[in-house]
C-alpha positions, -999 to +999 in steps of 0.1 A: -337-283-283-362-291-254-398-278-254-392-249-228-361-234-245-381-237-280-413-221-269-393-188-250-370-187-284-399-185-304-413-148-303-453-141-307-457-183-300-491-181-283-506-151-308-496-170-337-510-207-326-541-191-317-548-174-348-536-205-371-556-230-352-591-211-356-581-219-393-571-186-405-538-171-424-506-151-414-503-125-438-480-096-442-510-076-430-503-091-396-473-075-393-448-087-367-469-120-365-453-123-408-421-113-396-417-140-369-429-167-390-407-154-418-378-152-400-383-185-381-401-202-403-383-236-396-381-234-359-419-228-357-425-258-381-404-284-362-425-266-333-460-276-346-453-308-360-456-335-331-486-316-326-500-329-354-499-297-371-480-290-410-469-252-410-471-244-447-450-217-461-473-209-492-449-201-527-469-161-522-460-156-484-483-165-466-485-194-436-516-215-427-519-249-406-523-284-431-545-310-410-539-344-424-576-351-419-586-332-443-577-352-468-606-368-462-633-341-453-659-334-481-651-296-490-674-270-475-705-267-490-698-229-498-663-237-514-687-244-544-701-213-548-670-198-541-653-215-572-679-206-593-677-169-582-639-176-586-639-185-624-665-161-632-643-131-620-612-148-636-631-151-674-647-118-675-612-100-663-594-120-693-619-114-712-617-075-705-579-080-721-563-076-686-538-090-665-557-115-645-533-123-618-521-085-611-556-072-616-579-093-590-550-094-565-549-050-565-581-041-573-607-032-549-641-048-563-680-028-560-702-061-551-724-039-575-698-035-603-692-078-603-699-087-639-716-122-620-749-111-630-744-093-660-752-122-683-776-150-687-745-176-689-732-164-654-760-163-636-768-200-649-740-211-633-747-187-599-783-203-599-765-238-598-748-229-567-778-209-549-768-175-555-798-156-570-789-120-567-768-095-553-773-101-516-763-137-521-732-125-536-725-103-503-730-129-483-705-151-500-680-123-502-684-120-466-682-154-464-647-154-478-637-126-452-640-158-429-617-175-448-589-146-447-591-144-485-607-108-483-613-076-467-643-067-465-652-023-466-679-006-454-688+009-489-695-025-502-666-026-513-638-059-513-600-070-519-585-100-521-557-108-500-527-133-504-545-164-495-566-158-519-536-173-544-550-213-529-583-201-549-567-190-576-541-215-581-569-244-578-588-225-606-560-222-623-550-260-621-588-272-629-590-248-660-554-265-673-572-297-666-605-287-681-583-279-714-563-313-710-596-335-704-606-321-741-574-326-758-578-366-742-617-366-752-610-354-790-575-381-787-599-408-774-586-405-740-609-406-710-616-374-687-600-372-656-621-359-630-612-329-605-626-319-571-619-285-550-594-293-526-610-294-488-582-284-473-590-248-491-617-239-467 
């Protein structure tokens, strides 16, 4: 299949490169962008890839551009604070008895309701990352808008959206590990150490 014939069989080729390159997502909230990739998904991969570019088909549905490079790249410096906002939200939700997965991926959040600085322990662990009050949690919210993990309402209000799974996953994964690490400390074992995946931001 020669370049030409690929690029006018691939439908929405331009509007889809552009918005993967600048780093962001393809969600179903981009409509026929999602459908195209869905339905084409190994033409446009085999498309990308001599340029360099990995078109990944995340497990939840939703496509983003792997550099290689990254591998390499320190993470963003706000990827920290977005961890720690991250865990925070995932605690107090199971500690609330609910659903963690089903509840932060369908609720719509108040940046005034966030139970971030509702206790000296959190806001211990926001003061370690630079976030001091409720502004600085806006900002990083907003932050993550950038990312393509939320939407952002003008009632100060937020969802997450399917990207937001990497987050989640990681968060996931490094908790599992946290509870491995002290299984191998108490069995003599030493910790193995985990760092945020660059390639998240």
């Amino acid at each position: 299949m020669t370049t030409e014939t690929t690029t006018t069989a691939l439908p929405q080729l331009k509007e889809i490169f552009d918005k993967l390159r600048q780093g962001s997502y393809i969600t179903h909230e981009q409509g026929s962008l999602h459908s195209a990739l869905a339905e084409n998904y190994e033409a446009y991969r085999t498309y990308f890839e001599p340029l360099g570019l990995n078109l990944i088909r995340h497990p939840r549905d939703f496509f983003f551009f792997h550099k290689e490079e990254a591998e390499n790249t320190p993470p963003s410096s706000s990827l920290a604070g977005i961890a720690v906002f991250s865990f925070i939200l995932i605690e107090a939700t199971a500690n609330d008895g609910k659903p963690v997965e089903e509840y932060l991926l369908t609720e719509r959040f108040s940046i005034a309701g966030l139970p971030h600085l509702q206790t000296d322990r959190y806001k211990a662990h926001l003061r370690a990352v630079e976030i001091e009050d409720e502004a600085a949690l806006r900002k990083l919210v907003r932050r993550m808008v950038n990312y393509g993990w939320v939407e952002y309402f003008p009632d100060d209000t937020f969802r997450f959206l399917r990207p937001f799974h990497r987050m989640f996953d990681k968060c996931q994964e490094i908790s599992l590990a946290a509870e491995q690490e002290t299984r191998g400390v108490l069995d003599g074992a030493p910790p193995e150490k985990k760092a945020i995946d660059p390639e998240l931001n």
